[in-house]
N, C-alpha and C positions, 0 to 999 in steps of 0.2 A: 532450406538453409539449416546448417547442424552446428554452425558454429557460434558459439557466443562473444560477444565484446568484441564484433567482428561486422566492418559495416563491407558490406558485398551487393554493389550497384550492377541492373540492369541497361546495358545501351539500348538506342533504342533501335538497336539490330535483333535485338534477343540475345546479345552474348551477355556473359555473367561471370563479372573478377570484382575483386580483393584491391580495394585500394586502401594505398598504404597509409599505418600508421605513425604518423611524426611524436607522438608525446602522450605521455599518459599521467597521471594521479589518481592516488585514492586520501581521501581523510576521513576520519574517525573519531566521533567523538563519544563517549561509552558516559552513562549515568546511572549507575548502579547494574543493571539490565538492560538498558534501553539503549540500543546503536539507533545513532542518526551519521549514517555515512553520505560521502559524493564522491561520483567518481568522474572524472574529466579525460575524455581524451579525443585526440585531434587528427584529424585523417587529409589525405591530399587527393586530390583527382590528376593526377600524372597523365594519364590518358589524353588522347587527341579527340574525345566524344564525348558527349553529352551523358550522362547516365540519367533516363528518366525516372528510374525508381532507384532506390538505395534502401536496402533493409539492416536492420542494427536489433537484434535481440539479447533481453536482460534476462537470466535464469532468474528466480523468483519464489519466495516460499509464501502460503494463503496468509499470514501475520503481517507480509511484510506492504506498508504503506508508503508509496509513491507521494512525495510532496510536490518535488517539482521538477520539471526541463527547462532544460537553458540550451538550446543550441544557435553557437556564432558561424554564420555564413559569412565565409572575405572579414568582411570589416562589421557587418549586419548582424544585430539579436534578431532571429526568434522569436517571438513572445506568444502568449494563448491562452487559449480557457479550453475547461474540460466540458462537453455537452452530450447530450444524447448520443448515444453511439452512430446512427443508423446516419443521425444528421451531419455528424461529422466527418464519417467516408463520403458523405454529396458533396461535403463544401470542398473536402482536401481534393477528389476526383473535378470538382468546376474550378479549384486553383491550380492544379498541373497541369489541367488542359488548356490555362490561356497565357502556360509558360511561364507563372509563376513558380517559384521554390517555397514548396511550403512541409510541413511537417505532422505529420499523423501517427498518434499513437496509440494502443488499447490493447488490452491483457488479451493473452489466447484462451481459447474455449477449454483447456483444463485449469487455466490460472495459472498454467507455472512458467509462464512467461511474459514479459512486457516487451510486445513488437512495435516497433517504430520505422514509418517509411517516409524518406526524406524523398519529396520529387524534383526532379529538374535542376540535378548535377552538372554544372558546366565544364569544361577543360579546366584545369589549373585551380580550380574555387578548392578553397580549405573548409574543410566543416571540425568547428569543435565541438563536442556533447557534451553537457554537463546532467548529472540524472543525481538526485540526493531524494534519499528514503533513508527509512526506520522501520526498525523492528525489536522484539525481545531475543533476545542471548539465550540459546538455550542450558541446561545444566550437561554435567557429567559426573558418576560416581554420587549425584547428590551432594557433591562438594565442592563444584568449581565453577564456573559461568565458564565456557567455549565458546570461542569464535574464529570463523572460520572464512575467509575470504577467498575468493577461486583469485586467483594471477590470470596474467596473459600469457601465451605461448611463447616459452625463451627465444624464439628464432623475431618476435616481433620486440624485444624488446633491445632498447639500448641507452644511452645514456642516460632518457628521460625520465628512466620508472623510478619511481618512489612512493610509500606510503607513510603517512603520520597519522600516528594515534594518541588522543587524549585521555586519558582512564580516569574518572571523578567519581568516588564512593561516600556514601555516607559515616559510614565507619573507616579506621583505620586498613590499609588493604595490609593481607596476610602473605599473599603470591600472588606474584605477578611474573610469568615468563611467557615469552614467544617460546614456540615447542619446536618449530619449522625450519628457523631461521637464527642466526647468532646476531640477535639484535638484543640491547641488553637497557630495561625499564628506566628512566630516571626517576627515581621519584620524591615528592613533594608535599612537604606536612602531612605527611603521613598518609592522606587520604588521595594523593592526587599521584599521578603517573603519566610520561610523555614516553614516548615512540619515535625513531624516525628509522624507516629500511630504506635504505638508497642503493644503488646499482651493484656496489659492492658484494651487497648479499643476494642477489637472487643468482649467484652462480650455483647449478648444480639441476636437477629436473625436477622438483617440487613445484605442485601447482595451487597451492593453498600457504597461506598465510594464516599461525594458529599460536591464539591466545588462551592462554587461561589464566585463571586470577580468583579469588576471595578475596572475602573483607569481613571486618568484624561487624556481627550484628546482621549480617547475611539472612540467618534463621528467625530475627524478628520482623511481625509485620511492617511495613512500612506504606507511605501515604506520598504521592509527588503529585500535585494538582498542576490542572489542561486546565487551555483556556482559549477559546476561538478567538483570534486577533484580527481585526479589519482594518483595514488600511485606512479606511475613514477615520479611523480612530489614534492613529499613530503620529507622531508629529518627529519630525528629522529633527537632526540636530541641529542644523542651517536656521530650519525656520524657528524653533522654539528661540536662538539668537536675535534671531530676527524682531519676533514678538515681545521680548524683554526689553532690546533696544527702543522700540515703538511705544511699550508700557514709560519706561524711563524718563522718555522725551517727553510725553503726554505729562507726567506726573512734574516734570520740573516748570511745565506753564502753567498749571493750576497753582491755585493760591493756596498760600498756609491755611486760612481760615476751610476750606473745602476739600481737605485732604480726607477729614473722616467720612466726607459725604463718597470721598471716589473709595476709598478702603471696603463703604458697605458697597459700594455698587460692583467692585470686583468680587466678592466674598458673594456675592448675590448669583453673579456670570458663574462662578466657580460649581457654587449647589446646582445651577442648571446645568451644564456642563458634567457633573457628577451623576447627575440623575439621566440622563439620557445616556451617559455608556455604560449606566445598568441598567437601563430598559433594554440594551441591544447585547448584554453579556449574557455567556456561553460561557460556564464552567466545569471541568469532569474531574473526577481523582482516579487515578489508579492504584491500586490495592494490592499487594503481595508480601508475603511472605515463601520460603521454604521451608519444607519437611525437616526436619533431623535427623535423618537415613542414613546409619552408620557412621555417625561422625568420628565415632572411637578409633575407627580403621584408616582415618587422615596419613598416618606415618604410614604407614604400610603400604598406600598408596604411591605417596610420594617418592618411596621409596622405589618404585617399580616403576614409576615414570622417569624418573634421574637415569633408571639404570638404560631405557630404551633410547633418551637422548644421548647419553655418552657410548653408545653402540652405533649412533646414526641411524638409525630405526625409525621409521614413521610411528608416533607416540597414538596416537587415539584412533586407530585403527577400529574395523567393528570386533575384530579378531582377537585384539589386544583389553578392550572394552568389555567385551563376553569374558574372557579367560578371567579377568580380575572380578566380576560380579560372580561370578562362579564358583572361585577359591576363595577371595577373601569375605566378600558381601554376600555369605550365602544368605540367602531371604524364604529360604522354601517354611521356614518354621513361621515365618511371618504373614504367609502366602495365603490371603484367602480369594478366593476367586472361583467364578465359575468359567468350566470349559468346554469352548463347542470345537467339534472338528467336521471342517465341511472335507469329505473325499469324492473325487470326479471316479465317477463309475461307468461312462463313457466307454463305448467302444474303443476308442484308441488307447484305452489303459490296458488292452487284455493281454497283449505280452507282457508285464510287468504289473500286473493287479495281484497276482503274490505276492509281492515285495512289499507293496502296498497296504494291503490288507494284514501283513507283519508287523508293519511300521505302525499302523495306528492301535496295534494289540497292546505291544510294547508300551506306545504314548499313554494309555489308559492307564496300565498298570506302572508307571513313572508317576503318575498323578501323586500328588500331597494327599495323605489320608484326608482333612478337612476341605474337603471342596467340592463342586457337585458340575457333573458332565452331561453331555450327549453329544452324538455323531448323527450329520446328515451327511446322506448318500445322494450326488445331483446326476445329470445327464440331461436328456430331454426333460427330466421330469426333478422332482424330488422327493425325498423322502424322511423324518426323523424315526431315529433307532426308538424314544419314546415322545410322548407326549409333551413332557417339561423336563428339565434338567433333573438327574437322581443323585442323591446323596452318594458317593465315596461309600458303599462300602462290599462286605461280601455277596452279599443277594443280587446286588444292582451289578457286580464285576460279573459273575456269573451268566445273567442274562443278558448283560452285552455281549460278553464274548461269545454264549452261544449263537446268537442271531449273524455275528460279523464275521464267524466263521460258513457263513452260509453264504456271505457277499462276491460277487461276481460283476463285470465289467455289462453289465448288459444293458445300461441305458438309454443310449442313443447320441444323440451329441453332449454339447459343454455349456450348459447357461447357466449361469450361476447367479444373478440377479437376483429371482425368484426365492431364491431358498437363504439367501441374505437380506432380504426384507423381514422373509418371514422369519427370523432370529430375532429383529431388532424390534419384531412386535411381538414377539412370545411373551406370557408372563415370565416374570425375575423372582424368580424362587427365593430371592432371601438377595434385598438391594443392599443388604450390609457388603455383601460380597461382591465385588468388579467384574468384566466379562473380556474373557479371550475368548479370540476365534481363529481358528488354526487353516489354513483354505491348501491344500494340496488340489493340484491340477497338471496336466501336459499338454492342452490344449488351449485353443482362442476363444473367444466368444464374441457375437454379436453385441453391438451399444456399449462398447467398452467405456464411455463418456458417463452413461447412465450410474454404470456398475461403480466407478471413484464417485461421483458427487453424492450416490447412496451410503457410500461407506463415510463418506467426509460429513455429511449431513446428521449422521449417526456417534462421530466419532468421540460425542462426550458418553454416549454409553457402553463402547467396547475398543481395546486396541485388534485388529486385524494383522495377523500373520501370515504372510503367503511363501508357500515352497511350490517352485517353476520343476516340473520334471523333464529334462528331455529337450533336442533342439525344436521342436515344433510350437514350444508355449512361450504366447505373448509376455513375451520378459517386461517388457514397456508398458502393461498393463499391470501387471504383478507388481514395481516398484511403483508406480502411482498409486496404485490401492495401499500398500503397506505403508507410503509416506504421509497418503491423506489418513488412515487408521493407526498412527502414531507406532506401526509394529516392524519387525522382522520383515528381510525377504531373502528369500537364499535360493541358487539355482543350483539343481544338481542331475549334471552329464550325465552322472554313473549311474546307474538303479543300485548298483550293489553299497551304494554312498547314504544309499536314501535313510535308512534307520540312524545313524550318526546325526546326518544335519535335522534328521525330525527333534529327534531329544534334545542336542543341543540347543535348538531354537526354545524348547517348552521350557528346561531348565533355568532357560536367560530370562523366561517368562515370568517367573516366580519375583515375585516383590509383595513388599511391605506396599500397604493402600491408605489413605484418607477418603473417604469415602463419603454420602447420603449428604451432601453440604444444604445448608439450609442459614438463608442471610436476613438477617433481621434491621430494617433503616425507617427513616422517616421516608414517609412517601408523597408528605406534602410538597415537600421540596424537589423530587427526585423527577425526572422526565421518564428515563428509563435505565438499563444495566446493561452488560453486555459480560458474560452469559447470561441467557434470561435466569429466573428462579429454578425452573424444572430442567436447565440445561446443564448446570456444573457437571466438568467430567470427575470422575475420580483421578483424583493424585496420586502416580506411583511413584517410582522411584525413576532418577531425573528429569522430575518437572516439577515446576511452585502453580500455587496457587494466586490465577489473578485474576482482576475484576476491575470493570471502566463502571465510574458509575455518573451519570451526567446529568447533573443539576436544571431545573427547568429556567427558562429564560428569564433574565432580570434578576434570579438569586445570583446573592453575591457571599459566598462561604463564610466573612469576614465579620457579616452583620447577623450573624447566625446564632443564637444560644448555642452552650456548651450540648443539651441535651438533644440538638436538632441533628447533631453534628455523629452521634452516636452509631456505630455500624456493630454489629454479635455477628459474627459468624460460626459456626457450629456444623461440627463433622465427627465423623467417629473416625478412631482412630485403630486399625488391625493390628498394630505391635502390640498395645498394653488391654486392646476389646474395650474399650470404654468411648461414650461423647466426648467428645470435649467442645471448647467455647473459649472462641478471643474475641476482645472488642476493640476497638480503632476508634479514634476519633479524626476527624479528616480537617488535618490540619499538616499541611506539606509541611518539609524539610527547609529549613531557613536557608540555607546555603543554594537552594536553587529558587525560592522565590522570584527573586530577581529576573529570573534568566527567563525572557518571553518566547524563547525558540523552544525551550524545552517545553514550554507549556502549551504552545501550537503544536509541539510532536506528539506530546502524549494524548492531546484532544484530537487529533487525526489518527492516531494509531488506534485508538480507540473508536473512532466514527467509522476506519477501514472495516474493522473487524467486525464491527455492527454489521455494515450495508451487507462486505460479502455473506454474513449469515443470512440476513433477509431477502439475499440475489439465487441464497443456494435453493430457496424451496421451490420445489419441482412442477405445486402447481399454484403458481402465481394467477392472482388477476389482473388484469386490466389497470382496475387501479392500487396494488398495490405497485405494479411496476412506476406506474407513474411520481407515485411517493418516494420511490427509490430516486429514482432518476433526477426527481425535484430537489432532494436532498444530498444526492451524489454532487451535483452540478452547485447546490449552494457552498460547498465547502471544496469545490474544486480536488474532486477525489475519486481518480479513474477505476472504477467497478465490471463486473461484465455487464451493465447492463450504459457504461459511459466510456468516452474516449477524448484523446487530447486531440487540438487542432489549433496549429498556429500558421501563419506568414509571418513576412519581414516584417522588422515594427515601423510603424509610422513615422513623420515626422517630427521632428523634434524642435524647438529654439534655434538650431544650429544649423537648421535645413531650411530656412526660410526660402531662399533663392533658389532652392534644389525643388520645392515646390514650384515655386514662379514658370518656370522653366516646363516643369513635365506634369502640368495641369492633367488631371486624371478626366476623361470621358466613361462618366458612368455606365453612362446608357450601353457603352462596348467591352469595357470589361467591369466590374461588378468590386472586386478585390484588390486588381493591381492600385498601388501605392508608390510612392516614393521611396520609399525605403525596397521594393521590389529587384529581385536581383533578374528576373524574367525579360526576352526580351529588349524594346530596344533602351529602355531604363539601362541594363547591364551595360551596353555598347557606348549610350551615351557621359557615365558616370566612366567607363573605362580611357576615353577617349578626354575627358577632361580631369580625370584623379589627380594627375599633378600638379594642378592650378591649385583643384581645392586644396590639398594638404597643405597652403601656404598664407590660405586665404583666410581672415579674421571668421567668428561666430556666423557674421552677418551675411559672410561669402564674398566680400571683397568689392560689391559692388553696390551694396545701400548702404544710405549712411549710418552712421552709428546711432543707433535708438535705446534707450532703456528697453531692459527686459518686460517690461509690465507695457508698452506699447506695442513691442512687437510680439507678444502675443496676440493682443488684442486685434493685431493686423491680419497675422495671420487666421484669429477666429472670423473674422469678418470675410476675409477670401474665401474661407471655406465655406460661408455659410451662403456666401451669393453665387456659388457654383447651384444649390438646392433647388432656387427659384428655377432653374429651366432645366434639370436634370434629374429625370426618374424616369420608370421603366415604361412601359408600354400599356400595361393595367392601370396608369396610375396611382400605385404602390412602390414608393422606395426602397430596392434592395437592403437588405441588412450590409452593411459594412462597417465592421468594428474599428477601422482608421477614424472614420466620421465622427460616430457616434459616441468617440472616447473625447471631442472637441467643444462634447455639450455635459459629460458629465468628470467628474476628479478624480476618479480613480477606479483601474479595473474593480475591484472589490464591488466596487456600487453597481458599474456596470453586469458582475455577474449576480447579483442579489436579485435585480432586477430580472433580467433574463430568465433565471431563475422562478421568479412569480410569477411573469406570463408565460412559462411553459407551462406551470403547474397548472397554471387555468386554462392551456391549451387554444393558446394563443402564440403566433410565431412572431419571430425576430422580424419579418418582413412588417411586420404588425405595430410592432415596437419604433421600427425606425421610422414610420409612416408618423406614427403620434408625436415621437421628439419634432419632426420636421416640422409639421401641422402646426405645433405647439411656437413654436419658432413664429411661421410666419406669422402668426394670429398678432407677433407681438409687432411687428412691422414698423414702422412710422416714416414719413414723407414719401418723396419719389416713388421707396420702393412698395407703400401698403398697397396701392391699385393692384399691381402684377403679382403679389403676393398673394391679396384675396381670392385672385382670379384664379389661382393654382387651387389653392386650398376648397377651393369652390367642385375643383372636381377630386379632389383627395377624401376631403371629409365621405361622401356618401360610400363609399368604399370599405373606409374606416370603420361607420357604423356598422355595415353589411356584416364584417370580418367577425368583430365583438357579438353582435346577434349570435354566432354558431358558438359561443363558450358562455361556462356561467357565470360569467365577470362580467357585471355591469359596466355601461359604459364612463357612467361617473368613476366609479372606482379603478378604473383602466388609466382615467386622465390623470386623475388623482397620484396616484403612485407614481408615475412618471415627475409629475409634476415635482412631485418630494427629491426628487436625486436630481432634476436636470438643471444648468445656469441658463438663461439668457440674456 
């Protein structure tokens, strides 16, 4: 599948189409830097078949963090948790096979996709997707945040498309324009900006959607504090009503004379209350500033982007982007850096290995006098021209060129791994200076997988440039490596082209650096950072400097001395050759305090960026992966090393009678629910839809109960399904319908999960203990036949705990903490 925002179902013939798209959205909301978009859109199955698989792929950059899916089947949510990878393709593979519609998602093995496979498409079912992530905005020019959203293909759209964007800045905003589109900013005390592109404007064949924008104060550091939010923790606004009215009531039968006695005893509930959602807080800051890179050349710019939009020009082109860093932002005077050039000496170079071996004479002598080089030579083997990198100047020009006028095509194949390792572990002649690596080749190489996640793994110590020569070279290789190495990538047909796009690419190379960062904090308080200390990449020209830094559990930033709160960071700077040092104190921005979504975005953007750093090392153990995964899964955050996995949701209040009706048989299938669109569920809901749709909460045919009983009713049917239904081991499958019946909120339930993974203890394990737990509590008629179960569960139970290092106390324990009975 090569298409994106395109969901394309398999039947279960093997045939493979395109069902159609009914409606689409995108929203946007921008925080200085920080996109948190959702995009929405809604598909039909027109078709007379079933489709068993449906594929839907998100294009993706390694920054950007998946919060969450929503997808509406017919009338049915979706809903899920993220879990261990490997366990998540068992569950979605045993819910499609018993004809359930379920949902599975997980990045692709280079990261730069988020696949999703919806199973068990029926005739006529609509599916809407809803997918909301974040990321940071990148720069342009050093002077503008860019944003860039891919569109759908004009032919799939029509009345429904539209996009809205929120633009909310700390400072006053400077510019603000759509570049793409003649959609024109509103904006609002100064610091605030609305959007709306509706149908009208997407005539024309533009596939992007592109913003740019400043704001005052841009260039100073700034501080916007994350914060982990649990649902346990959250109270709607229903109930907080609720609870006021129930406080009020209470308060008007107590006596005058006992008022102060209730005053301390709420003031008492309140400090307990206070103190337990700081034992469970999770707080991070994120940190940034940008460079000051040319700010003087702002008109001059603007001036050359005005003139491209009233031309009808595609504005930020790479071509358009180079030509202005080139004329006006020349940076070679500011340009320290060392440079490698890897050239493929490979037999298939040797009709064009003069061109070649021109091209890189030339590059050496285009070099900025203050900088320091070397060239390795690859094929089967490799080679460097010396030792360590040489200083720029006449002795060192000499003795390169003498040696690389000797070079010939004679190496044998193309592997290039080898000799980019060994770059990225050579010593660094002078860390004041940053590192380019320039990669000419015209061929493929085996482990092409290996080759990006070495370069991405690297990428805070050098940016990687790649020039594809020739139809034969893995182009698709060459733009992943340059996208994970922050660099250039250019193809070129001609050989007679070759020397133009070499230099051009070196010249565009040249930038102004911040460099050698080095971050000074308190560490009593600190869990960890993200880059570590020894990872800061250097800062060139368009990109800032930024850093997650995440408070250990239970600090709450607010109760904090001024001095605790203290951040220096310190870097040198390549324009003026000197250190410098700024300090922060971590204290967000008033105007967004408030806002708890931002502060979940930025403590996940943050935990993203973490995990994939500690997903990308090559040689993982055992138990780091497990740490990963433990922690992937506690904050509900799909990694390579996790995946999403949902069904239809369960019942609800308003499903009582839809229960009654299509009692679920465990022991036969495992998963299916009520809310199930599989099966004869689907036929039976189809065949009565238009009763319900008329029929009260209760379904028209029990009588009308308080809400607070007819839960209780329905927990109680669910719970005397348990006594005679489990599996054949005498282990209760995991079923998250159930097991959401014993505890209040996903959140808990994945917390949990969560800790008996990590002790390497399964969900089957877990369900076994809630049930256990259950009957133990029994009373009348039913504790005989209750004990009698439990009588052959428990030994079981023990057996399972025996094989992890979680005591058996400590297993019941925890459980016992989150579950009602």
């Amino acid at each position: 599948m090569d298409q994106f925002f395109v969901l394309q179902g398999t039947s279960e013939q093997g045939n493979s189409e395109v069902l159609e798209m009914l409606g689409c959205s995108y929203e946007c909301d921008i925080i200085n830097q920080i996109l948190r978009m959702k995009i929405t859109q809604e598909f039909d199955n027109k078709e007379e078949k079933t489709f068993k698989d449906v594929k839907y792929q998100i294009p993706i950059k390694q920054d950007t963090c998946l919060e969450s899916f929503t997808i509406i089947y017919n009338q049915d949510t979706i809903t899920g948790m993220v879990v261990e990878k490997e366990e998540g393709k068992q569950m979605f593979e045993q819910m499609t096979s018993e004809g359930q519609t379920a949902l599975y998602a997980e990045k692709s093995d280079n990261g730069e996709l988020i696949e999703i496979n919806v199973g068990n498409v029926a005739p006529n079912d609509k599916i809407k997707i809803t997918v909301q992530f974040s990321s940071i905005i990148k720069l342009v020019f050093s002077q503008y945040f860019y944003l860039q959203i891919p569109l759908m293909e004009k032919q799939m759209m029509e009345s429904f498309e539209y996009l809205k964007l929120k633009l909310t800045c700390t400072g006053s905003l400077q510019k603000v324009e759509c570049i793409s589109h003649n959609v024109q900013a509103n904006i609002k005390d100064g610091n605030e900006a609305n959007l709306l592109m509706t149908t009208k404007h997407l005539k024309g064949s533009k596939q992007f959607f592109e913003l740019i924008y400043s704001f005052e104060g841009m260039y100073e550091p700034s501080v916007i504090l994350g914060e982990a939010i649990k649902e346990s923790d959250e109270t709607t606004a229903q109930e907080q009503e609720e609870k006021n009215k129930s406080e009020e009531s209470e308060k008007q039968e107590i006596p005058t004379s006992d008022e102060k006695k209730m005053n301390e005893k709420q003031e008492d509930e309140m400090e307990i209350e206070i103190d337990d959602m700081n034992q469970n807080l999770r707080q991070s800051c994120f940190i940034s500033f940008t460079p000051d890179f040319g700010q003087e050349n702002k008109a001059i710019i603007d001036q050359h982007i005005q003139e491209q939009i009233e031309k009808g020009k595609q504005v930020l082109t790479d071509e358009f982007v180079e030509q202005i860093e080139k004329t006006v932002l020349n940076a070679e005077k500011h340009s320290k850096a060392q440079f490698f050039f890897l050239i493929d000496r490979s037999g298939s170079m040797c009709t064009i290995f003069q061109k070649a071996r021109d091209t890189l004479i030339e590059f050496l002598q285009r070099l900025p006098d203050d900088s320091y080089f070397n060239v390795i030579s690859f094929g089967s083997g490799y080679q460097f021209l010396f030792e360590e990198a040489k200083k720029k100047n006449k002795q060192s020009m000499k003795s390169a060129l003498e040696q690389i006028s000797k070079f010939s095509a004679d190496m044998g194949g193309t592997e290039i791994y080898q000799p980019l390792e060994k770059i990225f572990q050579c010593k660094n002649v002078n860390d004041l200076y940053q590192m380019q690596i320039f990669l000419l080749t015209d061929g493929q190489v085996s482990q092409p997988d290996m080759v990006v996640q070495l370069i991405r793994n690297n990428s805070h110590k050098a940016r990687v440039h790649c020039i594809g020569l020739g139809s034969g070279v893995d182009k698709q290789l060459l733009r992943r490596c340059s996208e994970s190495g922050r660099g250039a990538n250019r193809q070129v047909d001609n050989a007679s082209e070759l020397k133009e796009v070499v230099i051009n690419v070196l010249e565009n190379s040249f930038t102004p650096s911040y460099t050698k960062f080095q971050v000074e904090y308190d560490k009593s308080i600190v869990e960890s950072i993200y880059p570590q200390q020894d990872e800061f990449p250097s800062v060139l020209k368009n990109e800032q400097f930024f850093m997650h830094i995440f408070l250990k559990k239970g600090i709450n930033l607010n109760e904090l001395q001024t001095k605790q709160k203290k951040v220096k960071i310190s870097y040198y700077n390549c324009t003026n050759m000197k250190f410098e040092k700024t300090e922060i104190e971590l204290n967000g921005q008033d105007q967004f305090l408030q806002d708890q979504n931002l502060k979940k975005t930025i403590f996940l953007i943050g935990k993203q960026l973490y995990l994939n750093r500690q997903c990308s090392n090559l040689k993982q153990s055992q138990e780091q992966k497990k740490k990963i995964i433990e922690e992937s899964v506690k904050y509900q955050l799909v990694t390579p090393l996790t995946s999403y996995i949902s069904s239809l949701q369960g019942l609800t209040d308003t499903r009582v009678v839809e229960y009654e009706e299509y009692k679920v048989d465990y022991t036969k299938s495992t998963y299916r629910s009520t809310g199930s669109a599989g099966g004869r569920h689907r036929k039976n809901r189809k065949k009565q839809g238009s009763a319900r749709k008329s029929a009260p909460a209760t379904g028209g045919v029990m009588k009308p109960i308080s809400k607070n009983r007819q839960k209780k009713k329905k927990l109680n049917n669910l719970k005397s399904i348990l006594l005679s239904k489990y599996t054949d081991n005498k282990l209760w499958k995991y079923d998250q319908q159930i097991i959401l019946q014993f505890i209040d909120s996903m959140s808990k339930l994945q917390e949990l999960i969560g800790y008996f993974f990590s002790a390497g203890l399964s969900k089957d394990l877990l369900c076994s203990i809630i049930f256990s737990l259950y009957l133990e509590n029994q009373k009348g008629y039913r504790q005989k036949e209750a004990h009698k179960v439990l009588s052959q569960v428990k030994p079981l139970i023990e057996q399972s705990i025996k094989k992890s290092f979680l005591s058996q106390e400590n297993a019941f324990k925890a459980v016992k903490k989150y579950i009602k009975l």
